[in-house]
C-alpha positions in Angstrom: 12.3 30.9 -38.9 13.4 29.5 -42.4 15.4 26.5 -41.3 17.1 26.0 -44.8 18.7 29.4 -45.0 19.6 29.2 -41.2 21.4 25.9 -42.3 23.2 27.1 -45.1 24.5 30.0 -42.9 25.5 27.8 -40.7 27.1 25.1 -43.4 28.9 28.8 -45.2 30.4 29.7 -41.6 32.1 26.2 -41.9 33.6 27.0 -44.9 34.7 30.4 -43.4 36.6 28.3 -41.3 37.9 25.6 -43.5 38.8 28.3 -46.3 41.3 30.2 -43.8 42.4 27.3 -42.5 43.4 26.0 -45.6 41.4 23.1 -45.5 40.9 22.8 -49.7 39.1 19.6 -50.1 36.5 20.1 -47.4 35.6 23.3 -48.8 34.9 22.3 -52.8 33.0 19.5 -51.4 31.1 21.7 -48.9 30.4 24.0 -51.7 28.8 21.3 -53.9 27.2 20.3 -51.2 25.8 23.8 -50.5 24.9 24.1 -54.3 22.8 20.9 -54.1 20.8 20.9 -51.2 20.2 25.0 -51.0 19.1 25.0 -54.6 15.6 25.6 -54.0 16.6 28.9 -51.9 15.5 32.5 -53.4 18.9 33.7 -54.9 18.4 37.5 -53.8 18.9 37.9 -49.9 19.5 41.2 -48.2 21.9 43.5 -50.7 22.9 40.3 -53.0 20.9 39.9 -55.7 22.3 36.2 -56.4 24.0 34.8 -53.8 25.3 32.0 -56.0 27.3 34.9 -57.9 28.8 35.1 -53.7 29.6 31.1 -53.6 31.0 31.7 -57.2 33.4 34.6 -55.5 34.1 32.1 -52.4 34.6 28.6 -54.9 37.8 30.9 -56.0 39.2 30.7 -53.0 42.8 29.7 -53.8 43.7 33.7 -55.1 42.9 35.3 -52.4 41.8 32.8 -49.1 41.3 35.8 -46.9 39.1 37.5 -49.0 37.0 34.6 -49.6 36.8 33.5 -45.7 35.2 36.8 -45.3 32.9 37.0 -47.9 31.7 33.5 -46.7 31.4 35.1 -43.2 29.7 38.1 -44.2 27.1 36.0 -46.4 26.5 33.3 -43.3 25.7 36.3 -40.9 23.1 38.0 -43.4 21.8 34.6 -43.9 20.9 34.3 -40.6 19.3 37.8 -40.3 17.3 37.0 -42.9 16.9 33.4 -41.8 14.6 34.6 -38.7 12.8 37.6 -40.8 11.6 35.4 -43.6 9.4 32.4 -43.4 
């Protein structure tokens, strides 16, 4: 199991939360956090080619929250997928 990718599903299904539950500050610094410490992650899991094009979609969360909680969702659940097919 790739522990760093199940952990930044798991950190992204935080911001899931925190995005639709308007929760603004805890998300931007979760997502700085994400882009620090997950840096060192292959960008191109399942059907994204760069997943930080996906946390660029999710760091606008403010147009459209729902849409953004979502995507975060949908990325954190591949994530983990790929988390226990990947070493």
């Amino acid at each position: 199991m790739n522990n760093l990718l199940a952990n930044f599903s798991t950190d992204l299904l935080r911001v899931s939360y925190w995005i639709y539950h308007q929760n603004d500050s805890l998300v931007e610094r979760f997502l700085v956090f994400c882009r620090e410490t997950y840096s060192t992650l292959n960008p191109k899991i399942g059907c994204f080619p760069n997943i930080w094009e996906e946390i660029d979609k999710i760091s606008d969360f403010k147009n459209n929250r729902l849409q953004a909680a979502e995507r975060a969702l949908t990325l954190s659940r591949i994530m983990l997928i790929y988390s226990q097919k990947n070493e």
